[in-house]
DOMARTOR-934994 format. One line per 8 residues: number of its first residue (from 1); their letters; for each residue x, y, z of N, C-alpha, C, O. Coordinates in pm, whole numbers. Atoms other than C-alpha are relative to their C-alpha. Layout:
<tilos>
NUM = a = X,Y,Z,X,Y,Z,X,Y,Z,X,Y,Z  ...
</tilos>
This chain:
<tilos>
1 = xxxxxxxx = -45,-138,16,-939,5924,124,78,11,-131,174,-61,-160  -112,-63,116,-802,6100,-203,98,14,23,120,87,120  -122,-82,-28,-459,6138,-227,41,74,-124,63,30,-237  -63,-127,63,-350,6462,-368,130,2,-48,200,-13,52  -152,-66,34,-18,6538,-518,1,112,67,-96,179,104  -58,-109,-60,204,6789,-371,-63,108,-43,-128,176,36  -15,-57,91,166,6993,-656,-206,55,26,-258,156,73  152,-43,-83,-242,6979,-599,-54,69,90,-138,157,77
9 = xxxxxxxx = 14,-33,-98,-235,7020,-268,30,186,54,-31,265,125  -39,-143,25,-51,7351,-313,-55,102,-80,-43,222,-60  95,-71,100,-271,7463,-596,-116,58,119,-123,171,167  113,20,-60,-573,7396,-392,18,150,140,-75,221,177  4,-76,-72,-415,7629,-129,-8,163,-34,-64,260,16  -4,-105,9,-339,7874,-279,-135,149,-92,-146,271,-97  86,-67,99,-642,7944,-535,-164,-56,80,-281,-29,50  141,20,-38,-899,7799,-330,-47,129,147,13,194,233
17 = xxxxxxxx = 77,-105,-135,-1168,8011,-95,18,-60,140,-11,6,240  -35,54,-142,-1075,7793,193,145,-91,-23,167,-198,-81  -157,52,29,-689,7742,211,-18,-62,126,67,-151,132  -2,120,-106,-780,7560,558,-50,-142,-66,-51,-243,3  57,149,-17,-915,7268,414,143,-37,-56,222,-96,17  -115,36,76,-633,7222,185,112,-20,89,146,-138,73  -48,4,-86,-387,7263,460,-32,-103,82,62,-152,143  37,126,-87,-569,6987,649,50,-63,-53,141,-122,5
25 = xxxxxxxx = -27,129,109,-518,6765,339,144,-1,21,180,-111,63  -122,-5,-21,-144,6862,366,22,-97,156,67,-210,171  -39,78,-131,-137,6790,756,-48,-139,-2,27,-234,22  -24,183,-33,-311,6455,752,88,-82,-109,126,-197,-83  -144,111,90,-46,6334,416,89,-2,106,135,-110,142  -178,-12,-83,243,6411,640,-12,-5,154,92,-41,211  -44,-35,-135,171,6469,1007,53,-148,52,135,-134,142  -52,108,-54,247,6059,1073,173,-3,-25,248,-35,67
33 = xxxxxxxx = -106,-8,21,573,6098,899,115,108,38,236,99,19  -66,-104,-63,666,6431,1069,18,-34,104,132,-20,148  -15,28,-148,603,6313,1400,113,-114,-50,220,-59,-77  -85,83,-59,804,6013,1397,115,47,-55,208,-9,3  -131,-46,2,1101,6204,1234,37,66,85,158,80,104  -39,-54,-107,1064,6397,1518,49,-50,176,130,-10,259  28,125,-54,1023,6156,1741,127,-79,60,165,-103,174  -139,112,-7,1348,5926,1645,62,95,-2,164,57,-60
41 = xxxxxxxx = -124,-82,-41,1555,6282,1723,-67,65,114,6,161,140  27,-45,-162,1363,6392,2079,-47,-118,103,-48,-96,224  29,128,-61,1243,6004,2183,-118,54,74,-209,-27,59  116,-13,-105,968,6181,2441,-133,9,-143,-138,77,-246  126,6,89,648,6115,2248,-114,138,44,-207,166,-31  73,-107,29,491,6451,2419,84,74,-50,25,172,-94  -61,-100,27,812,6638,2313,4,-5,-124,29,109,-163  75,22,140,726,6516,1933,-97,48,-54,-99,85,-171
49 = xxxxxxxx = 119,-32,20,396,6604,1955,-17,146,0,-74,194,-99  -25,-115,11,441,6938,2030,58,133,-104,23,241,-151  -65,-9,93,687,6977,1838,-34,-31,-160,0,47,-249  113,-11,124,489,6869,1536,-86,100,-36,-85,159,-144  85,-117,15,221,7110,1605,87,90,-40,58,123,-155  -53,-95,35,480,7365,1579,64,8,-126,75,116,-184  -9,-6,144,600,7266,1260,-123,9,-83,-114,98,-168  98,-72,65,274,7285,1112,-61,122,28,-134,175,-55
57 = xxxxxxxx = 77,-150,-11,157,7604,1255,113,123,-72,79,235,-111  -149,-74,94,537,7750,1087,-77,-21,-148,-129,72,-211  57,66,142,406,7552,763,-118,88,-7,-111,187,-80  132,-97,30,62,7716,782,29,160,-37,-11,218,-138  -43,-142,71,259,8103,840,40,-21,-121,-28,31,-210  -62,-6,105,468,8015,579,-42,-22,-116,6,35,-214  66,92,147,262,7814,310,-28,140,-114,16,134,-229  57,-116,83,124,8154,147,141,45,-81,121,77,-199
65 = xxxxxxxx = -91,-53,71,492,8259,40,74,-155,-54,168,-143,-132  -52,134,59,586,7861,-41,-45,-4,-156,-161,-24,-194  -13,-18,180,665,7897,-457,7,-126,28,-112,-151,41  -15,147,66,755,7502,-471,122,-20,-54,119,-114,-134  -111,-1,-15,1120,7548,-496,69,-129,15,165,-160,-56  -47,85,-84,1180,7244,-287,-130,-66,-42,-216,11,-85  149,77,-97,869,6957,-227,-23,24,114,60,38,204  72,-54,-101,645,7044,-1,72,-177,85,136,-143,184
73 = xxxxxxxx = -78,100,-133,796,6678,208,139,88,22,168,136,132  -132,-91,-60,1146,6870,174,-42,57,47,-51,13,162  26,-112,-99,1021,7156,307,-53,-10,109,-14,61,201  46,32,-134,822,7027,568,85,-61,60,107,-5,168  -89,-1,-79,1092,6826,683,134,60,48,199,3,135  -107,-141,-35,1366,7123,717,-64,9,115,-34,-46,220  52,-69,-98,1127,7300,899,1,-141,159,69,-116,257  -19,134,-58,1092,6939,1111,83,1,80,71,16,201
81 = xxxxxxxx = -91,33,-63,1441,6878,1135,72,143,100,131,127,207  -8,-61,-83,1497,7229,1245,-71,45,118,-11,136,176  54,-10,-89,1253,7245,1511,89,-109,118,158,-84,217  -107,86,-93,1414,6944,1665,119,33,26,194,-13,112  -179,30,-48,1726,7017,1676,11,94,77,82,70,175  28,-109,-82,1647,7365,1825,-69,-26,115,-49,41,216  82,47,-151,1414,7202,2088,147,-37,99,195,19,198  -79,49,-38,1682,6997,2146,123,115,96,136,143,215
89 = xxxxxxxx = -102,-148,-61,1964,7291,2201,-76,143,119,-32,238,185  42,-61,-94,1733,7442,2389,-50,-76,198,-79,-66,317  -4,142,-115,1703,7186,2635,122,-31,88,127,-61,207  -118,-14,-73,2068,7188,2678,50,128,105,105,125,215  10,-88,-70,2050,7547,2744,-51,30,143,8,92,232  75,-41,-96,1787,7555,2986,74,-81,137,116,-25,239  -60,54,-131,1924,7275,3224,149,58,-33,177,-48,-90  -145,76,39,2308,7312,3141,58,-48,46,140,-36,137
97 = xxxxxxxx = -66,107,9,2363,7031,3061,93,-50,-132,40,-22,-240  -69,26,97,2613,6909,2826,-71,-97,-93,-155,-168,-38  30,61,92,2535,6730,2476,-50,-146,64,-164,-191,80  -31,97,-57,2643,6434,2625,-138,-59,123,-198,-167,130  106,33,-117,2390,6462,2942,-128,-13,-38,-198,-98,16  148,-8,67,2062,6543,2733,-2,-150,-63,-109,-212,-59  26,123,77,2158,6206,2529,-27,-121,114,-97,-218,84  9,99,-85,2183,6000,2858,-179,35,47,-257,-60,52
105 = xxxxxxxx = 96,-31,-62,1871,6173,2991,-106,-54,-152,-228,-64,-142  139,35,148,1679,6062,2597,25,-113,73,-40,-142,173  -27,144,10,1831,5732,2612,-68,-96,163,-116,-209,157  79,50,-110,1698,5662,3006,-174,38,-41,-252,-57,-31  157,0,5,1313,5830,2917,20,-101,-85,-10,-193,-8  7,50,80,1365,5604,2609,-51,-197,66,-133,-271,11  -6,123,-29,1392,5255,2813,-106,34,93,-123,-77,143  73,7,-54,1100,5383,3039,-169,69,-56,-277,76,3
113 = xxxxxxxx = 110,-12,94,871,5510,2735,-67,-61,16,-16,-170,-7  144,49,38,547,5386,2745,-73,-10,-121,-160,-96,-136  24,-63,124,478,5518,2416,90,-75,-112,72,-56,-232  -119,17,65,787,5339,2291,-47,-181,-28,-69,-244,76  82,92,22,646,4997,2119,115,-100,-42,101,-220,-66  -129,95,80,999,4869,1995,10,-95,78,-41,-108,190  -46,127,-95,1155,4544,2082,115,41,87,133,162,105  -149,-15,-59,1504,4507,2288,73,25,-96,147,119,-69
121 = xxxxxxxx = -92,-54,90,1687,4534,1974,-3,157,-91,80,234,-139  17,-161,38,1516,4844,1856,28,93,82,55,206,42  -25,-119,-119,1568,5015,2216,184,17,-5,269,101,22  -201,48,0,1948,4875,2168,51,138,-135,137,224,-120  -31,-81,129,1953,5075,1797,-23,141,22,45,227,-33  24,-124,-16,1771,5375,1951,126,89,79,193,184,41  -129,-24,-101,2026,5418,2249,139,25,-86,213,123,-73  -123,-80,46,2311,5373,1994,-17,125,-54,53,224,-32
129 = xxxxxxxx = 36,-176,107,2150,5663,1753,49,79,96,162,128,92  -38,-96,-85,2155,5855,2028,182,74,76,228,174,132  -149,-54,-36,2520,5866,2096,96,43,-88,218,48,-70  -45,-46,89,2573,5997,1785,-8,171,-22,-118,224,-3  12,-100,42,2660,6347,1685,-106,44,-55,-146,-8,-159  144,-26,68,2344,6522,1619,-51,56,-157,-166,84,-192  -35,-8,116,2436,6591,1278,-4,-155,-106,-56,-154,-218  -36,114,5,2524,6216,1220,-137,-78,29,-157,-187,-25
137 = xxxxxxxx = 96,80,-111,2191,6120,1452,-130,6,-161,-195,-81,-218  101,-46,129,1973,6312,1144,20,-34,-104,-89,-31,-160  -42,90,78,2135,6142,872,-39,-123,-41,-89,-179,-140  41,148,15,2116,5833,988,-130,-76,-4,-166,-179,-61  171,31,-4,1735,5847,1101,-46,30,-133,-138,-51,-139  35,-80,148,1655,6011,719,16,-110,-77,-70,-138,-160  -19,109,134,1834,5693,528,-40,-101,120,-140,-153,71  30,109,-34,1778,5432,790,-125,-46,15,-147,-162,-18
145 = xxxxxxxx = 133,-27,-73,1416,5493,931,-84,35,-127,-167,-46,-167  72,-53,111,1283,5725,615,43,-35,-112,-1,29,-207  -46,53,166,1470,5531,310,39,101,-37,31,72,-156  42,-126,62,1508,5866,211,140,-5,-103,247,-36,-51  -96,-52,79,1740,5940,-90,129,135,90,122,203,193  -156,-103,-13,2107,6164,-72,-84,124,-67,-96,240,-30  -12,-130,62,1986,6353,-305,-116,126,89,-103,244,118  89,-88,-56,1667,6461,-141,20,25,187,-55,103,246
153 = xxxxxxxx = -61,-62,-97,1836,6484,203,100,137,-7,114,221,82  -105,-103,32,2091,6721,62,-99,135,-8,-66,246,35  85,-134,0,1785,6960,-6,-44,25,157,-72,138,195  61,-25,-138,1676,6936,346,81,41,98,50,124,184  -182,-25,-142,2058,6939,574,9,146,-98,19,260,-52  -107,-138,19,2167,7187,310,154,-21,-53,238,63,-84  -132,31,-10,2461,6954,269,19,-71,-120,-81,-72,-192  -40,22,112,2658,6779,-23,-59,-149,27,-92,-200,135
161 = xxxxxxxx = 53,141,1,2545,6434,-130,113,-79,67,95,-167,150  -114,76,-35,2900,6324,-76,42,20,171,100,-69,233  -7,17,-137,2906,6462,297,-83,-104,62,-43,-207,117  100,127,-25,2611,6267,368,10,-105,-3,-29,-181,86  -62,196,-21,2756,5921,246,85,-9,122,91,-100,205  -121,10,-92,3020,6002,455,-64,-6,123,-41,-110,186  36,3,-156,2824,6100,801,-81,-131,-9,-101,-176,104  113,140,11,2588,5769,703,72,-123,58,32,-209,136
169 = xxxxxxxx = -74,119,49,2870,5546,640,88,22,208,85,-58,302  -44,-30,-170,3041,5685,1013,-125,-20,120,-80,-42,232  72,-11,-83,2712,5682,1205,-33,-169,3,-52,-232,107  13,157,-11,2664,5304,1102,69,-70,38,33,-173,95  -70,76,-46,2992,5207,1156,-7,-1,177,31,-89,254  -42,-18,-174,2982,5318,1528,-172,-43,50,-181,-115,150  122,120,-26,2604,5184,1559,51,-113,13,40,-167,124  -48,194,32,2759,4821,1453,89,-14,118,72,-109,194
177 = xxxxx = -116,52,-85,3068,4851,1681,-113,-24,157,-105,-124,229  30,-15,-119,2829,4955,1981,-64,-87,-14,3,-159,59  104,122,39,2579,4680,1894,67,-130,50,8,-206,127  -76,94,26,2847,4432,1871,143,22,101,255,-29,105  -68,22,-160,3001,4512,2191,-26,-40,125,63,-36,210
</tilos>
């Protein structure tokens, strides 16, 4: 398979007679890397999946007014990280249940995932993520999981490079302590 640049890919949509194909080309670059960002912040592998679709069918409304402002990966993962986190809060809503209860209720589907291929020490790392502020939780999955640069997280949270070291540098330390307890 060709791989396209962003920059292509966006051309292609916008000037070509079939902006679906182009849009495909978009979804299969990214949909592996959307899902599992989604993924390592809802743990249920159908509540990912779903949740994927719905970020690309947002991406699809939206693509026609997408200038290129941002990269099309920033932008797709905004849209991403805000789907999750809204699933998420909606989840709390519906049962209410507290923050706290939705993370026990990830962290148990998590150790009875089927879907979930990690070792004991990865289920150990997932469980701590999870008891992290969900602010803190997205952070840490972005630089730990996606390598991902400050700078190009800062386009995606919205937030300063220097907050970001900071929630990174706090979400690791309290990973390590819980690890190492």
């Amino acid at each position: 398979m060709t791989h396209h640049s962003d920059e292509e890919l966006i051309q292609r949509f916008h000037d070509s007679e079939n902006p679906g194909l182009a849009f495909d080309l978009i979804v299969r670059k990214y949909q592996e890397q959307v899902y599992w960002h989604i993924r390592r912040l809802v743990i249920s592998h159908e509540d990912a999946n779903d949740i994927a679709q719905d970020v690309f069918i947002k991406a699809w409304k939206a693509l026609p007014d997408f200038r290129g402002d941002s990269g099309l990966f920033t932008w797709l993962y905004r849209i991403a990280t805000n789907e999750a986190l809204s699933f998420l809060k909606k989840k709390n809503k519906r049962f209410f249940l507290s923050f706290s209860d939705v993370e026990q209720q990830l962290s148990d589907s998590l150790i009875t995932d089927t879907y979930f291929e990690g070792n004991e020490i990865e289920k150990k790392i997932q469980q701590a993520i999870l008891t992290l502020p969900e602010k803190q939780r997205v952070v840490f999955n972005l630089r730990y999981y996606d390598e991902m640069k400050y700078e190009e997280m800062s386009k995606i949270l919205d937030t300063s490079e220097g907050a970001l070291k900071a929630s990174y540098h706090h979400a690791a330390k309290k990973i390590e302590k819980i690890l190492t307890s």
